[in-house]
BALOBA-1460 file (C-alpha; in Angstrom, 3 decimals):
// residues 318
<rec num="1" residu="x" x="4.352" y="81.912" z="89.456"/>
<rec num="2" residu="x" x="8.176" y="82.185" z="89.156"/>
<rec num="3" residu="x" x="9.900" y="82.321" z="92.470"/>
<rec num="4" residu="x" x="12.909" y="84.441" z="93.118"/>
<rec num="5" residu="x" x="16.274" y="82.874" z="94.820"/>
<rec num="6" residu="x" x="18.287" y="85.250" z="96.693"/>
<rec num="7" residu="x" x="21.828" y="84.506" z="95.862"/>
<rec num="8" residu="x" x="22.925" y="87.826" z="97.420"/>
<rec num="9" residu="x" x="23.234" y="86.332" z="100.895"/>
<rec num="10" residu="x" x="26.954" y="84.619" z="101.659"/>
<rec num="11" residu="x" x="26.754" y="80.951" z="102.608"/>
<rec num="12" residu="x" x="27.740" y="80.151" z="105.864"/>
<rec num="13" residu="x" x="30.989" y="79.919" z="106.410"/>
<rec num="14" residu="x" x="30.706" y="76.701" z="108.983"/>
<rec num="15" residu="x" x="27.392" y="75.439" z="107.989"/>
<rec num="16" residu="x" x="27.458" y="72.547" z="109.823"/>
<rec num="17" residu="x" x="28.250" y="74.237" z="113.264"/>
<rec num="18" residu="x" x="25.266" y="76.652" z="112.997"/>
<rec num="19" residu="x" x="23.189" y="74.725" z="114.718"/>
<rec num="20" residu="x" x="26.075" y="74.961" z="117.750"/>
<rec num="21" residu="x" x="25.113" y="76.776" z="120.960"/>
<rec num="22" residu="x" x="27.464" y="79.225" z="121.206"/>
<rec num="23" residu="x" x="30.165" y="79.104" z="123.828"/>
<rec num="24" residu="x" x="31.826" y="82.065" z="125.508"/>
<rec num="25" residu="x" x="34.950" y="83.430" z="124.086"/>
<rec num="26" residu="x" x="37.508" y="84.174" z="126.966"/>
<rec num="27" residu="x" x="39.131" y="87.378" z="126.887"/>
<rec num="28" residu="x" x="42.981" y="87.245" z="126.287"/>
<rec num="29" residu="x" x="45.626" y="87.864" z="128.198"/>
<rec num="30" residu="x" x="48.735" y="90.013" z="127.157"/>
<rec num="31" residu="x" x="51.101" y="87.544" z="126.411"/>
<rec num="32" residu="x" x="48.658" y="86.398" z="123.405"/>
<rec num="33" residu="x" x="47.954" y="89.566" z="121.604"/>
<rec num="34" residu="x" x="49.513" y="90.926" z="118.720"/>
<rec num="35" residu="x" x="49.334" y="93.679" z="116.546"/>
<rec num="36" residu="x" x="47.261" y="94.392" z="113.289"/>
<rec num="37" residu="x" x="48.982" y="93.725" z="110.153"/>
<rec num="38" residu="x" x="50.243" y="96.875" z="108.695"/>
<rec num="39" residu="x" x="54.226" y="96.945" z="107.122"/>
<rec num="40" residu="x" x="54.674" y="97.130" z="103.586"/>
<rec num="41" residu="x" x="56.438" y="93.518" z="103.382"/>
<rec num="42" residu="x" x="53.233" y="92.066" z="104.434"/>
<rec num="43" residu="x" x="51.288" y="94.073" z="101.651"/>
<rec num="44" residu="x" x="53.904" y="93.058" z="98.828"/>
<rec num="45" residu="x" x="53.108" y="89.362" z="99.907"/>
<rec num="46" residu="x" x="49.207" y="89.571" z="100.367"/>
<rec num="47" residu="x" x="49.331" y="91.296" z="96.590"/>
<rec num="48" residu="x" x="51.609" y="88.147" z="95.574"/>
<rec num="49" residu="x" x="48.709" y="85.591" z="97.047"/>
<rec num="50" residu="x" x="46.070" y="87.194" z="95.254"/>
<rec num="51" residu="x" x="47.585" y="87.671" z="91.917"/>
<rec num="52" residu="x" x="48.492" y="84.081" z="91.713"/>
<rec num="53" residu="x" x="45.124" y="83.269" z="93.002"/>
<rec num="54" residu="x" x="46.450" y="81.454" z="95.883"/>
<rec num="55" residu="x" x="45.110" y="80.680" z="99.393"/>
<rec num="56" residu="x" x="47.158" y="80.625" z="102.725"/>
<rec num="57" residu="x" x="45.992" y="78.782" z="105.944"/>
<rec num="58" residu="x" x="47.925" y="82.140" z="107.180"/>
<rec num="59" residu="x" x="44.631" y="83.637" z="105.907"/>
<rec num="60" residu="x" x="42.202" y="81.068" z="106.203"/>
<rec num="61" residu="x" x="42.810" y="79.804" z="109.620"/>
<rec num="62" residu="x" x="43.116" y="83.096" z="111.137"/>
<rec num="63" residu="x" x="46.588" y="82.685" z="112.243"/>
<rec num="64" residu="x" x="47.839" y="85.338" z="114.735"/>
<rec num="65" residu="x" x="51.030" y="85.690" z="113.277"/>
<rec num="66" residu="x" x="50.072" y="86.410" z="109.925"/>
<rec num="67" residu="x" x="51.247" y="90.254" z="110.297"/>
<rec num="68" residu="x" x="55.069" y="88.806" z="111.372"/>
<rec num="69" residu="x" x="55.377" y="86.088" z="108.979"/>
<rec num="70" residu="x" x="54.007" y="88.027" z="105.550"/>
<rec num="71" residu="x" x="56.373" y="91.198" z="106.822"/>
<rec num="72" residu="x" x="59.244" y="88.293" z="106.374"/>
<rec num="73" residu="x" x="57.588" y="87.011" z="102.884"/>
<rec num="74" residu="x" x="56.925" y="84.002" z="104.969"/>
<rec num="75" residu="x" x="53.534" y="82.400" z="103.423"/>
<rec num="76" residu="x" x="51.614" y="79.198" z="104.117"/>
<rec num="77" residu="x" x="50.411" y="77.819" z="100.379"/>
<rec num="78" residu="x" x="47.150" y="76.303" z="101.110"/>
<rec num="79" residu="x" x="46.825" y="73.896" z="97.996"/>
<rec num="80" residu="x" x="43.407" y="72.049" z="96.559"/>
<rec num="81" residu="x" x="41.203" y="75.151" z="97.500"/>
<rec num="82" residu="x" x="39.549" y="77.003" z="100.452"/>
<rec num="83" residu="x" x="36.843" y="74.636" z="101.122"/>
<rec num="84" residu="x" x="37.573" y="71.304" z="103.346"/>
<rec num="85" residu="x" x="35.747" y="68.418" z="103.467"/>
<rec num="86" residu="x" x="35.825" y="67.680" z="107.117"/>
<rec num="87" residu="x" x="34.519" y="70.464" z="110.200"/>
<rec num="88" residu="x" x="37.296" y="69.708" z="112.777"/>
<rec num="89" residu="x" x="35.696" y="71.550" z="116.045"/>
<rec num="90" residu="x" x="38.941" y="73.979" z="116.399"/>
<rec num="91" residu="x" x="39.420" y="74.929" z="112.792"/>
<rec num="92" residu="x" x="38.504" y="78.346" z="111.030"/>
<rec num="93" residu="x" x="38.894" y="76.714" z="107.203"/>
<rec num="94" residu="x" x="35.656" y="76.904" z="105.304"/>
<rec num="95" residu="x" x="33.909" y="73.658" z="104.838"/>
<rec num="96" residu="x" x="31.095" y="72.511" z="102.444"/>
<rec num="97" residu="x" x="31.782" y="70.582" z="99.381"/>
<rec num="98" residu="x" x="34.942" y="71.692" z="97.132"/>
<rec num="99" residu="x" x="35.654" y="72.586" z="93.839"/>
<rec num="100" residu="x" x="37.340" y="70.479" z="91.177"/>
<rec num="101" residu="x" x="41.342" y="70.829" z="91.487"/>
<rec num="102" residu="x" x="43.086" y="74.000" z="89.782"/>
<rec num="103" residu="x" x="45.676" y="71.949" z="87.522"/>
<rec num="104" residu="x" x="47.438" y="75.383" z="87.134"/>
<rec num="105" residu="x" x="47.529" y="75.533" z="90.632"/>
<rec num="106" residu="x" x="51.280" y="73.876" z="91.374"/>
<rec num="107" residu="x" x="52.798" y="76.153" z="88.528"/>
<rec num="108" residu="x" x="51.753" y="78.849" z="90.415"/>
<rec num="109" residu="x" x="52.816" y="77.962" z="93.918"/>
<rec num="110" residu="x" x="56.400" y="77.426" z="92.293"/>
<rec num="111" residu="x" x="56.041" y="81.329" z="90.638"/>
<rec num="112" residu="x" x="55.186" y="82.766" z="93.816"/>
<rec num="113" residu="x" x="57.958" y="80.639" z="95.565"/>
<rec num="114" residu="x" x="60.325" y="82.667" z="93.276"/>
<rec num="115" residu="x" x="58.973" y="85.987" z="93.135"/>
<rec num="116" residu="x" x="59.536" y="85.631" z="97.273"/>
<rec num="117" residu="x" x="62.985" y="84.470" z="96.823"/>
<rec num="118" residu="x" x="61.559" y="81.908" z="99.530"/>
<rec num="119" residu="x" x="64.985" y="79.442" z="100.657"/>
<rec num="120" residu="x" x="61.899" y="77.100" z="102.720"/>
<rec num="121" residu="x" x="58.320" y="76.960" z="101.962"/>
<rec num="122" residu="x" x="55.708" y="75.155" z="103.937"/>
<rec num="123" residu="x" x="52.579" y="74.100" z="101.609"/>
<rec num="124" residu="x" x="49.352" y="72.751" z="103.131"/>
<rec num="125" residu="x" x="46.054" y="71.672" z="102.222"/>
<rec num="126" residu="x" x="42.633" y="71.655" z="103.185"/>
<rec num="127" residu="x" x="41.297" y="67.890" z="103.719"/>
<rec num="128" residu="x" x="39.769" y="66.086" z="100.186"/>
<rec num="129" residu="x" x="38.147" y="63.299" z="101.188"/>
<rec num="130" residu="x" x="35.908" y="63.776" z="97.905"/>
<rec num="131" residu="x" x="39.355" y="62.729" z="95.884"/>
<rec num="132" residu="x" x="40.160" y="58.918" z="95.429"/>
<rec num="133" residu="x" x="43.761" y="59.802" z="96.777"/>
<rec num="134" residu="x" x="43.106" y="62.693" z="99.381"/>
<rec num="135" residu="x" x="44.614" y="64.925" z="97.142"/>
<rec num="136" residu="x" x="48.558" y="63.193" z="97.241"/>
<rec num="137" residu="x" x="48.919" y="63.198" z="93.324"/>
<rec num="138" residu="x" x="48.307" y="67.321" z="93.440"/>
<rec num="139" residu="x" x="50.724" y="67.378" z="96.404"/>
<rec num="140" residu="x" x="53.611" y="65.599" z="94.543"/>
<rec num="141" residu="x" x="52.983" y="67.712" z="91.749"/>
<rec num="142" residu="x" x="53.421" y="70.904" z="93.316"/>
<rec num="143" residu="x" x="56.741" y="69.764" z="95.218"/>
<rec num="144" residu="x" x="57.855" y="68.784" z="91.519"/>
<rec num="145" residu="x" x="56.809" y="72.373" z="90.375"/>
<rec num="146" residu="x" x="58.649" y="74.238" z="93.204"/>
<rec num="147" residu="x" x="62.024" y="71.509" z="92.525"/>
<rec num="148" residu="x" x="61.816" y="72.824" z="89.015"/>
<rec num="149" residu="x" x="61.177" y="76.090" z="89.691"/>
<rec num="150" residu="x" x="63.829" y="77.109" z="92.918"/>
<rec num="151" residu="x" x="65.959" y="74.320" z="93.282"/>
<rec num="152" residu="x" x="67.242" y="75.169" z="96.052"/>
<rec num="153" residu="x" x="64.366" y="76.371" z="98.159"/>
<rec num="154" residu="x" x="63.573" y="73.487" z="100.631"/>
<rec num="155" residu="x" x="60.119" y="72.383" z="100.807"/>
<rec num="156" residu="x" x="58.243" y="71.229" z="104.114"/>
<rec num="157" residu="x" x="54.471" y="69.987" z="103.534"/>
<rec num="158" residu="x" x="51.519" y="69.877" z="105.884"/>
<rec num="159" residu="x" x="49.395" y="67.254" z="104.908"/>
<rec num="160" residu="x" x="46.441" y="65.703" z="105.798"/>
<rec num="161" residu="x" x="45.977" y="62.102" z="107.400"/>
<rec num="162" residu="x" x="44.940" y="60.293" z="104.191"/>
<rec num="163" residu="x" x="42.460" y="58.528" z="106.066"/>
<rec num="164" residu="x" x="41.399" y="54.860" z="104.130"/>
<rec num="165" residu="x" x="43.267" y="56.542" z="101.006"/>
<rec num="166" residu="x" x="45.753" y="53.497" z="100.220"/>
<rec num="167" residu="x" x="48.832" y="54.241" z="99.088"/>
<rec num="168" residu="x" x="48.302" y="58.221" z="99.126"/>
<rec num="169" residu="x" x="51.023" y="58.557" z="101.514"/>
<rec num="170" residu="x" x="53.484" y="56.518" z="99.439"/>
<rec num="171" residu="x" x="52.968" y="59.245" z="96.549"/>
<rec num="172" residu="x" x="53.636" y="61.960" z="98.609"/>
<rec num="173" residu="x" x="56.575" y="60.576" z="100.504"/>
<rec num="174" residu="x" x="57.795" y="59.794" z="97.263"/>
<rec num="175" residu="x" x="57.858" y="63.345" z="96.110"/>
<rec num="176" residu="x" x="60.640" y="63.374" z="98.598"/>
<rec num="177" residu="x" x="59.809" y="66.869" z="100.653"/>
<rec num="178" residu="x" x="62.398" y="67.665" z="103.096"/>
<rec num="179" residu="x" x="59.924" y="67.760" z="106.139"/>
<rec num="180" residu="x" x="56.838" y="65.954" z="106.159"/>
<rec num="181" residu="x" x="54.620" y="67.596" z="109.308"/>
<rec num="182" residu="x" x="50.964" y="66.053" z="110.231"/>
<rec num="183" residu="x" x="49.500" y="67.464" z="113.405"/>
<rec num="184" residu="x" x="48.320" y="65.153" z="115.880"/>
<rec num="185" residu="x" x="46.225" y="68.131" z="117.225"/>
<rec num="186" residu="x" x="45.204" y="67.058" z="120.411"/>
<rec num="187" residu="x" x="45.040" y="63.899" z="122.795"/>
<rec num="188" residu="x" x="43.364" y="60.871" z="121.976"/>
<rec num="189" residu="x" x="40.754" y="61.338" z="124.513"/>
<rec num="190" residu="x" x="39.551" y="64.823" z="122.958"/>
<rec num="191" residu="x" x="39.643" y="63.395" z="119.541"/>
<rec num="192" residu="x" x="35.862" y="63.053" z="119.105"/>
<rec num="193" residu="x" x="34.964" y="66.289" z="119.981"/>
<rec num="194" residu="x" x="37.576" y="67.918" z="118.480"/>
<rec num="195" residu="x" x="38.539" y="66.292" z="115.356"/>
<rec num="196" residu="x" x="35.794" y="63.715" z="115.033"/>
<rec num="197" residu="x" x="36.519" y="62.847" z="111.145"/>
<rec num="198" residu="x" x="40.160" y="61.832" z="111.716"/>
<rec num="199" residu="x" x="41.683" y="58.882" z="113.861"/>
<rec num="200" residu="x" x="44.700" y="59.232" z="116.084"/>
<rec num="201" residu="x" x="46.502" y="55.711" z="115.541"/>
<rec num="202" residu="x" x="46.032" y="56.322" z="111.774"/>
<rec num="203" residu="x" x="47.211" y="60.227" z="112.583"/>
<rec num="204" residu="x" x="50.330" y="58.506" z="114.236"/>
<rec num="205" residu="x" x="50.617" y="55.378" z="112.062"/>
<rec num="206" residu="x" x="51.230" y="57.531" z="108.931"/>
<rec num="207" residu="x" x="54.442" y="59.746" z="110.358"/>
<rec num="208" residu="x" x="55.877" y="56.611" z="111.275"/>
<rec num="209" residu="x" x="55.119" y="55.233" z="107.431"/>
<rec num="210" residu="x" x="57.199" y="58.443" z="106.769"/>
<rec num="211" residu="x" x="60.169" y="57.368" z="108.420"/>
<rec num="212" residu="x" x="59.885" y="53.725" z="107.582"/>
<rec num="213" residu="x" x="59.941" y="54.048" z="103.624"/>
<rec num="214" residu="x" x="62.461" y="57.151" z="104.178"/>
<rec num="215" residu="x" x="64.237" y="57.963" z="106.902"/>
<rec num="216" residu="x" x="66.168" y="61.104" z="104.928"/>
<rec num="217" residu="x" x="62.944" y="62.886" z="105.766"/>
<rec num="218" residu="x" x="62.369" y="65.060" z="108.426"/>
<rec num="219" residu="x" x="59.043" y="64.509" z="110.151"/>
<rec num="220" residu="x" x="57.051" y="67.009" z="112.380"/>
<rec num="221" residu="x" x="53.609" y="67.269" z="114.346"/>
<rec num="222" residu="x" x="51.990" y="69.449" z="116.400"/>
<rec num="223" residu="x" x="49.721" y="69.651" z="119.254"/>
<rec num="224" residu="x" x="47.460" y="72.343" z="120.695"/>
<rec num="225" residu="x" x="46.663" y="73.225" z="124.588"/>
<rec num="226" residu="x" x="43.913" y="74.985" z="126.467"/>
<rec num="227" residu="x" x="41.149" y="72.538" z="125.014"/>
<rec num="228" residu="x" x="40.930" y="70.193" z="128.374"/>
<rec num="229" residu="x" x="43.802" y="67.966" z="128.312"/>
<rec num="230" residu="x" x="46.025" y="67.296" z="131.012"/>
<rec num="231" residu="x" x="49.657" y="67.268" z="131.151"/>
<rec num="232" residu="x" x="49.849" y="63.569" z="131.729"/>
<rec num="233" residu="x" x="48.120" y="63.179" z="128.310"/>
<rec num="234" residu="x" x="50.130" y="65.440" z="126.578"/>
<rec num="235" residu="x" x="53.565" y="63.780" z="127.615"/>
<rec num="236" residu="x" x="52.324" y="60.344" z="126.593"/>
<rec num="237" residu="x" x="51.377" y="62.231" z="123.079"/>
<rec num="238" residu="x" x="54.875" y="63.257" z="122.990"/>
<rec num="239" residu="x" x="56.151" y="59.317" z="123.882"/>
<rec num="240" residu="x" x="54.155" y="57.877" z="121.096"/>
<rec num="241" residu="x" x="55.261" y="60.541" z="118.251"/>
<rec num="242" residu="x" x="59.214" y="59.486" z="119.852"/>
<rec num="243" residu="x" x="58.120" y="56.186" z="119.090"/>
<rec num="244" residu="x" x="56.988" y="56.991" z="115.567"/>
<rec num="245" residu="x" x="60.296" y="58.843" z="114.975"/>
<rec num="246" residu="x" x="58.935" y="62.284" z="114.792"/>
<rec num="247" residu="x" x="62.006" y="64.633" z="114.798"/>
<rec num="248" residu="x" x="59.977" y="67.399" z="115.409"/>
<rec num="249" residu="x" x="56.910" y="68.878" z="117.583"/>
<rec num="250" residu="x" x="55.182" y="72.155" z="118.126"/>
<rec num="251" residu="x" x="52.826" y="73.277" z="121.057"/>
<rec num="252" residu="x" x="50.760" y="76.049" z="120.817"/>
<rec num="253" residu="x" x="47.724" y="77.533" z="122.710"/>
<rec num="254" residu="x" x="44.334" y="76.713" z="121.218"/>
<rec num="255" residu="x" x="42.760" y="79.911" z="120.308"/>
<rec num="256" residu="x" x="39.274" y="79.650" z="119.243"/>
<rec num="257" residu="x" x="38.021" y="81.550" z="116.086"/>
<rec num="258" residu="x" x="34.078" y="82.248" z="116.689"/>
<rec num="259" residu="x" x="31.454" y="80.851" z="119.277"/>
<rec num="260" residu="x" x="30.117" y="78.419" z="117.449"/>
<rec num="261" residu="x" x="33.731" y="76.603" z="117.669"/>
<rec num="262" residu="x" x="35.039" y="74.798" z="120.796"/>
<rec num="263" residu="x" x="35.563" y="76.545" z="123.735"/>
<rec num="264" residu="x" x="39.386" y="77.452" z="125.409"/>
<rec num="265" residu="x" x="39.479" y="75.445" z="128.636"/>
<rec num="266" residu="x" x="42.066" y="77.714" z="129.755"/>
<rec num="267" residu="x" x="44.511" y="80.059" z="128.635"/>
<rec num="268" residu="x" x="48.266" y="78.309" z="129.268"/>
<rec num="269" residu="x" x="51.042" y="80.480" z="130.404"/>
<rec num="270" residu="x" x="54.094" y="80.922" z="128.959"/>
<rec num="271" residu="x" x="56.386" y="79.340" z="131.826"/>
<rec num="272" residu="x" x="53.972" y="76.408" z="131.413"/>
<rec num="273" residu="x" x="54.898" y="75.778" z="127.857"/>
<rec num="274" residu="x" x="58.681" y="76.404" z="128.748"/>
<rec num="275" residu="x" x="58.244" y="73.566" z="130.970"/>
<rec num="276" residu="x" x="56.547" y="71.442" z="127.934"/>
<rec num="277" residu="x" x="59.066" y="72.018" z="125.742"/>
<rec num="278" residu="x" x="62.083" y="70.955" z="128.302"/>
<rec num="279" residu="x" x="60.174" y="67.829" z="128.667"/>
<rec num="280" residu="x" x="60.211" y="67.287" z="125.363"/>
<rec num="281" residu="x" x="63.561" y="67.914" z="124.536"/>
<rec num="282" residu="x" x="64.715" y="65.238" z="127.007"/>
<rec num="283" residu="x" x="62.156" y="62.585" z="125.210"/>
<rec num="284" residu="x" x="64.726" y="62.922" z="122.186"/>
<rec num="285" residu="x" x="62.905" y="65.221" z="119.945"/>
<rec num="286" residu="x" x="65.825" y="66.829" z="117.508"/>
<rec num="287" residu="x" x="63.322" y="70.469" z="117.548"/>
<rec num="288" residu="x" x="60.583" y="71.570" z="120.048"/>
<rec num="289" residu="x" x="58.666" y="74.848" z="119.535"/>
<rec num="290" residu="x" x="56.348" y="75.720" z="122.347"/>
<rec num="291" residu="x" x="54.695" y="78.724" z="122.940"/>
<rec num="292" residu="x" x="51.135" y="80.416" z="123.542"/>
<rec num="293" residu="x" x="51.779" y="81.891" z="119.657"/>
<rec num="294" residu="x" x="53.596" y="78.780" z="118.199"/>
<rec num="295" residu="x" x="51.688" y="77.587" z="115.334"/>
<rec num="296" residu="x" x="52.932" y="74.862" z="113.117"/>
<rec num="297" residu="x" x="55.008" y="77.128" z="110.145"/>
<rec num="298" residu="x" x="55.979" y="79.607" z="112.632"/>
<rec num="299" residu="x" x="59.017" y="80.133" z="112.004"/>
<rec num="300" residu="x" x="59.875" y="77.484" z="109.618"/>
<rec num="301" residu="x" x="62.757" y="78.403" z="107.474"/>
<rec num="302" residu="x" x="64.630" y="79.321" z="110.723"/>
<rec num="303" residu="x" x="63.663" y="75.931" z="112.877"/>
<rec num="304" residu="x" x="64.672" y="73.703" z="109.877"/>
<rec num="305" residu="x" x="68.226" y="75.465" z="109.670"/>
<rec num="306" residu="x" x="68.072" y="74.204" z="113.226"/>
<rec num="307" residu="x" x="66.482" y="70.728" z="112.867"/>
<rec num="308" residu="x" x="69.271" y="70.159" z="109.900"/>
<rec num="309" residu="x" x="72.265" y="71.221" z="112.264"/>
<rec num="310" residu="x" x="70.780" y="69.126" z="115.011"/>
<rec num="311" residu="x" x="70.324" y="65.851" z="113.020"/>
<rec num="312" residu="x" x="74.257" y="66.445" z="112.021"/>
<rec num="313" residu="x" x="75.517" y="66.904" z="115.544"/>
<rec num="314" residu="x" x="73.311" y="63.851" z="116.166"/>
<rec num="315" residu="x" x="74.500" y="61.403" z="114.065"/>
<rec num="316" residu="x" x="76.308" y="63.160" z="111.164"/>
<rec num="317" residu="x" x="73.741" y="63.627" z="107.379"/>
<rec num="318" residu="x" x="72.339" y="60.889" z="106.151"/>
């Protein structure tokens, strides 16, 4: 007797946090709500995405400024796919096993780059630990696509830690993007329960690889609050990126996407983050962004006008 499959169901979208008790999802307070996304700029870009085929982490990661940014034709590229190989406890990206690369995929990032008339871009990726270089060779490529393409658009890249992927780093750094940002995420202490599959001396080790093999590069991480840290923890996060170099740190509030992902400790207010970022500043970071909505490309083009002027008042351009 044949038996039927039902393919009509969607797979999970989290599989491997189904299992998860659920946790209670805190109601928000004003200062972290926004508006639906509605304006025609944000409609011209979404139909952009999708004829290219393109993901955004704007998209995939449920970003709350998503309605601001795509209004702006400001877009996250999300290379290598929608599907990560890793199930960080915080993170809304689909996970499972992905598909093999798209080798159109770089040309395309460079159209859409023009199309936008985009003078920065920030391109990500989800984590592909199934690759034998995490992925660096498709990152290069679509740097050298965009170069090609709009040479004067700068390019800032997102990438992911590369973990026990020797000498993936070197072929990205050597793509030579203009800011090279990998979040630290959280402290040390949470790093088990929140981002069990990565390592924070290897997390911090390879921004300060960044710096060592070119220091022409601009290099950026960026930390989330409201998961249980304390503020002790968070200033010695900010020492040891100082130590590695980093130019450049964001702080935004954790915000968690379902129940079956880690729970908000607590909502942090905005004179809180005010104070985090003052801190920071007087560490010797050239750019801080803290706030409850700051998320990693918020803002981008804007912050690296600033991080450019700053590094010249500094010490004059390299």
């Amino acid at each position: 007797m044949a038996t039927l499959i039902d393919n009509t169901k969607e797979k999970p979208r989290h599989p491997e946090k189904e299992s998860r008790p659920d946790s209670p999802v805190l109601r928000k307070p004003d200062w972290i709500r926004v508006k639906a996304p509605t304006s025609p700029g944000y409609a011209a870009t979404r139909a952009i995405v999708r004829e290219k085929k393109l993901h955004t982490v704007c998209e995939e990661a449920a970003c709350p400024n998503i309605g601001e940014c795509w209004q702006k034709s400001h877009a996250t590229f999300m290379i290598m796919g929608d599907t990560c190989t890793r199930a960080c406890a915080f993170c809304n990206v689909k996970t499972g096993l992905p598909g093999p690369l798209d080798d159109g995929e770089p040309a395309h990032v460079a159209e859409a780059v023009v199309e936008m008339s985009l003078q920065h871009v920030v391109i990500t990726s989800v984590d592909r630990d199934d690759l034998a270089d995490g992925g660096a060779a498709h990152f290069a490529r679509t740097i050298s696509a965009i170069r090609a393409a709009s040479p004067k658009t700068t390019i800032e890249i997102l990438t992911p830690d590369f973990l026990r992927k020797d000498g993936a780093a070197e072929v990205v750094i050597d793509a030579l993007p203009d800011v090279f940002n990998h979040n630290l995420e959280t402290v040390p202490r949470l790093y088990l329960s929140i981002r069990p599959g990565a390592r924070y001396y290897n997390s911090l080790r390879l921004l300060e690889r960044v710096k060592e093999r070119d220091p022409r590069i601009f290099t950026k991480s960026g930390l989330m609050v409201g998961l249980g840290e304390s503020r002790q923890e968070v200033m010695q996060v900010m020492d040891d990126l100082r130590a590695a170099g980093v130019d450049f740190l964001t702080i935004g509030q954790y915000l968690q996407p379902t129940r079956k992902h880690a729970p908000i400790d607590r909502f942090v207010p905005p004179d809180e983050f005010r104070s985090l970022e003052a801190i920071a500043r007087a560490k010797g970071f050239l750019m801080v962004s803290a706030g409850p909505l700051t998320r990693s490309s918020y803002h981008a083009d804007e912050d690296f006008a600033r991080l450019r002027a700053a590094r010249s008042a500094a010490s004059g351009p390299l």
